[in-house]
C-alpha positions as MATLAB code, in Angstrom:
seq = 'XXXXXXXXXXXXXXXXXXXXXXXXXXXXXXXXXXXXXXXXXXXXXXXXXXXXXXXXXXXXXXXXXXXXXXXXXXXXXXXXXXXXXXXXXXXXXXXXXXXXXXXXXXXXXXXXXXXXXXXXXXXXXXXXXXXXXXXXXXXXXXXXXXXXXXXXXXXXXXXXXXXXXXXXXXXXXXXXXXXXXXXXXXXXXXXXXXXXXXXXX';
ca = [
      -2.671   -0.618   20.597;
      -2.698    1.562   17.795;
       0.501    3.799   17.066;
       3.376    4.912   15.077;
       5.493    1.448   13.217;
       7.625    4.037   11.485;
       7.988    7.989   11.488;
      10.872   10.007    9.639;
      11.136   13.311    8.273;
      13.453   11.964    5.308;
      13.092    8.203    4.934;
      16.451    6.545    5.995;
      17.040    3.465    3.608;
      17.169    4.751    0.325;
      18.380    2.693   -2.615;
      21.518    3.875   -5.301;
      20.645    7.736   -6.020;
      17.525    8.976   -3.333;
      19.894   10.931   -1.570;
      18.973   13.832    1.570;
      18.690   16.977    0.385;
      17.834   20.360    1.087;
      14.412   21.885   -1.660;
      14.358   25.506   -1.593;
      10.214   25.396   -1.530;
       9.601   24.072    1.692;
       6.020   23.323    3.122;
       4.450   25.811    6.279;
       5.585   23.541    8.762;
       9.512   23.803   10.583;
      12.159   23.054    7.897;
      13.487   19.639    7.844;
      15.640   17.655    5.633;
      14.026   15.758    2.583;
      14.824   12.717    0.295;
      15.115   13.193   -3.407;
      16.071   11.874   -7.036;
      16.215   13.685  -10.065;
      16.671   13.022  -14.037;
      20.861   11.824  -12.712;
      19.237    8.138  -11.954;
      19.408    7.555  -15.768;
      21.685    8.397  -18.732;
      20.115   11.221  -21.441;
      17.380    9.223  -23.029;
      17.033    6.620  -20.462;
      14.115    5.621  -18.554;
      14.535    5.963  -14.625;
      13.651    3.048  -11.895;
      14.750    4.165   -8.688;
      13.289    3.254   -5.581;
      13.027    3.733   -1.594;
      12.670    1.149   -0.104;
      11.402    0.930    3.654;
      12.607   -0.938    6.436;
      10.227   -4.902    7.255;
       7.494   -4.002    8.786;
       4.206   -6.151   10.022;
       1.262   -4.568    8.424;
      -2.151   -5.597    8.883;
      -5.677   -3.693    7.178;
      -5.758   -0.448    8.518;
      -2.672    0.911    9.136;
      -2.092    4.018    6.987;
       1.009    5.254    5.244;
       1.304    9.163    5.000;
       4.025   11.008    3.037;
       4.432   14.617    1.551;
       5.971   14.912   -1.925;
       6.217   17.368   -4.685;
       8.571   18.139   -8.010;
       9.524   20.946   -9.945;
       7.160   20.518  -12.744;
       9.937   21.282  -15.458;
       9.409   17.639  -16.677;
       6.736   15.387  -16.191;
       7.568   13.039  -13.036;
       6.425    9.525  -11.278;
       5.740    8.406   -7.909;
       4.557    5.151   -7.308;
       3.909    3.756   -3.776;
       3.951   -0.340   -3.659;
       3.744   -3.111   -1.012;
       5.373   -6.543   -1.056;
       4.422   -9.147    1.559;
       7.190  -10.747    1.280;
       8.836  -10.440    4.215;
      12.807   -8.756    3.761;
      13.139   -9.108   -0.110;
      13.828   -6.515   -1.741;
      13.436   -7.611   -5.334;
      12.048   -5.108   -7.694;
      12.956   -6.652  -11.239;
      15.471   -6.354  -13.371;
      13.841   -3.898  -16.038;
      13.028   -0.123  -15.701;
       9.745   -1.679  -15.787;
       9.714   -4.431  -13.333;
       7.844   -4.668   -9.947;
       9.671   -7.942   -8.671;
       7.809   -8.679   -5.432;
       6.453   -5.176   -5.146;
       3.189   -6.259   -7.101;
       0.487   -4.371   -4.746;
       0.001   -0.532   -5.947;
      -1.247    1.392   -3.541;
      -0.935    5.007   -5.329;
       0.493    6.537   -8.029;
       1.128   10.432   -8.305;
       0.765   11.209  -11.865;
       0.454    8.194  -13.395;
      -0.452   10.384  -16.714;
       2.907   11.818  -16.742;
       0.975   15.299  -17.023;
       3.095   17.873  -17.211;
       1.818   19.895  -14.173;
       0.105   16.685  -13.008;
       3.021   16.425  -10.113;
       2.195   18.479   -7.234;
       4.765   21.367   -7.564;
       4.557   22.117   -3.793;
       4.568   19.870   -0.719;
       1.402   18.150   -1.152;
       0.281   15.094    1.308;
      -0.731   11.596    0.637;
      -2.619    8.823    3.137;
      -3.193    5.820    2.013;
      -5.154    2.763    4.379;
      -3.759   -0.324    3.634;
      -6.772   -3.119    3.158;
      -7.045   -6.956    1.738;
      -3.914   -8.297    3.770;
      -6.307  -10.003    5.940;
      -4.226   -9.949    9.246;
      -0.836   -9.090    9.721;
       1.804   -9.538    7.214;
       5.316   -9.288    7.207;
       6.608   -7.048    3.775;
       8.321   -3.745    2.855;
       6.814   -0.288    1.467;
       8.476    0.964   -1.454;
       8.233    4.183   -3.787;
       9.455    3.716   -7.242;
      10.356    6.878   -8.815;
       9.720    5.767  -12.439;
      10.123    8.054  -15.804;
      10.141    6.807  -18.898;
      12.761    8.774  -21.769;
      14.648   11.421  -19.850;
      15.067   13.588  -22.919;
      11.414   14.451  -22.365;
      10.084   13.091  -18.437;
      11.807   13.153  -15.206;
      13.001   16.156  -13.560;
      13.102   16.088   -9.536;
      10.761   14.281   -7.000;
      10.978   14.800   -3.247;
       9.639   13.147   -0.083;
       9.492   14.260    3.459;
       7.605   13.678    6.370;
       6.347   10.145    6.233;
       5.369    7.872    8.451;
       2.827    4.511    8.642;
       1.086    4.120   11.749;
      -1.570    0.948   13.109;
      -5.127    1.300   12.923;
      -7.042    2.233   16.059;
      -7.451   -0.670   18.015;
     -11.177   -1.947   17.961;
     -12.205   -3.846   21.230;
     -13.111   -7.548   21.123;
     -16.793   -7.960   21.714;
     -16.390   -9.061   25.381;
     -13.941   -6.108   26.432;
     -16.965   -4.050   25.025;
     -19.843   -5.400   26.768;
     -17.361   -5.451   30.350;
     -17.291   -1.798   29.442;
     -20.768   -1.094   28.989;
     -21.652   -3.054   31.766;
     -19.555   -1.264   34.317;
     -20.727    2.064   32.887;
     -24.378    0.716   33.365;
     -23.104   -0.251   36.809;
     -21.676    3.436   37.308;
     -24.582    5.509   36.510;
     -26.652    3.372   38.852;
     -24.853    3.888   41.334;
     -24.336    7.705   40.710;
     -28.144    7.538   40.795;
     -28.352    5.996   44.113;
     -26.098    8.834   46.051;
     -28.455   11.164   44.114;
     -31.902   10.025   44.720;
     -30.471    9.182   48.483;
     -28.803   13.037   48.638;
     -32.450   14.652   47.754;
     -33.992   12.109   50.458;
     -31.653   13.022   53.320;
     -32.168   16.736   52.099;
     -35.674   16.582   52.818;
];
């Protein structure tokens, strides 16, 4: 049955330096608390590798992970969103460039490090997950990478984001019991018809 795995309006298992916080430029919909991490998660002229990590979750081809983010645009900024199927871990690396076991990309926000490539109000992103080929056990992640603080990484944000199942798809049997006792049901509706005109007459 298809439905929500995981819904939050600020993501609740942040890593070292995502932290809640309140963005003055909120999107149209009721105000709600969102995650964030800023230019802090490194020293002046280091490179940033901070990521959200997501509770274990089975995922399967599909199911779709939505999110709203946006930045302030001062400095160019980085949003990746990754998938490990392996199960709990939650090894990333050891290096501002490492993936660990986070080695699927499934988006990247600005991977130009533009600077007004970052969407500098709340802009959504879905993404279907495909090629797990039945359900896997892993984690969703978002890497907020930025290389050289002294000229990328500013602020990111995230609210609103949830990853849902795929619409369930009936097995082939379920569908032809369906269409047969539809069949079955407009026959019969024709039969009090036809016999309502007769007895009319």
């Amino acid at each position: 049955m298809a439905g929500p795995l995981l819904t939050t309006a600020a993501p609740s298992v942040p890593l070292a330096g995502f932290r809640a916080t309140e963005f003055s430029r909120r999107r149209p919909e009721p105000p709600t608390p969102n995650i964030g991490a800023n230019f802090t998660n490194a020293t002046p002229g280091g490179n940033i590798s901070n990521w959200l990590i997501l509770p274990t979750l089975t995922l399967d081809d599909g199911d779709t992970l939505s999110f709203y983010t946006q930045s302030t645009q001062f400095f160019a900024d980085n949003l990746e969103g990754r998938f490990s199927g392996n199960g709990t871990s939650s090894e990333v690396g050891s290096t501002s460039s490492s993936v660990g076991d986070f080695t699927n990309l499934l988006l990247e926000v600005n991977p130009t490090y533009a600077a007004t490539g970052y969407p500098s109000a709340w802009a959504q992103y879905v993404v279907t997950l495909t090629g797990l080929g039945g359900p896997v056990s892993g984690r969703l992640a978002f890497p907020y990478v930025a290389p050289d603080t002294n000229t990328n990484g500013d602020y990111i944000g995230i609210d609103t984001l949830s990853v849902d199942e795929a619409s369930a798809v009936p097995e082939p049997a379920t569908l032809g019991m369906l269409l047969g006792g539809i069949s079955i049901l407009t026959l019969t509706l024709r039969k009090r018809s036809t016999r309502r005109n007769h007895d009319a007459n």
